[in-house]
Structure formats: structure tokens, C-alpha cells
N, C-alpha and C positions, 0 to 999 in steps of 0.2 A: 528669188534667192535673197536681194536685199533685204527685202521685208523680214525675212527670217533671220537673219544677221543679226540687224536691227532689234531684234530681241533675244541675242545669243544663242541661237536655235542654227538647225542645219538643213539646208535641201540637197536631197541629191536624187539625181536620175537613175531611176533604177532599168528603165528600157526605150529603147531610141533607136529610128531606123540610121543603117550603118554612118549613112552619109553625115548623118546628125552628130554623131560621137567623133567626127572627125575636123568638128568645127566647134563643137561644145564642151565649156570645162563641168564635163560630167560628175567629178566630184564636190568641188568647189573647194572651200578654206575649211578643212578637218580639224584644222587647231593642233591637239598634243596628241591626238588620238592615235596615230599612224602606230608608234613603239605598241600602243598596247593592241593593235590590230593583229602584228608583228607575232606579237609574245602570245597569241592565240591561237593565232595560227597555224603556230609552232608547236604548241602545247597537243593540238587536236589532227597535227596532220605532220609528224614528227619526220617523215618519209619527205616529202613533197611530192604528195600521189595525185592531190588532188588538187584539178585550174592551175598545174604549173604552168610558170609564166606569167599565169594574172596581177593583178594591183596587188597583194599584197605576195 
């Protein structure tokens, strides 16, 4: 993830056994992104039908 950093770039986990995501910052530093994950999610799932609950 450094590495990626390091060139303004992002890594992130997209599957991991359980025990791993309970030790690991699976997302890492999203930066500004989060509001416009927010506003999309919203846009497309106006209800909260769908992975409520989840990260965003």
C-alpha cells in the first residue's frame, strides 16, 4: 500500500479470510472520496436495500 501511496494511487482489499479483516485496514486512506461514494450510493440505492449496513 505504501508504494501506491507513494504515487497517489490506492490499494485496497477486496477479499480476505475473516480473521484477516479483523486485523487489516482493509480500506486504507480513501482521501475525499468517501461523500462521493455516499452520493452514489444513494443515488442508485435510494431505499437502503442493498449490503445495508455495509461501508458505505
Amino acid at each position: 500500500r505504501s508504494r501506491c501511496q507513494a504515487h497517489n494511487g490506492f490499494f485496497t482489499v477486496l477479499a480476505a479470510p475473516p480473521e484477516w479483516k479483523q486485523t487489516l485496514d482493509l480500506w486504507g486512506n480513501q482521501g475525499q472520496v468517501l461523500p462521493i461514494m455516499q452520493k452514489l450510493k444513494h443515488q442508485f440505492d435510494p431505499q437502503q436495500q442493498l449490503s445495508p449496513g455495509r461501508f458505505i
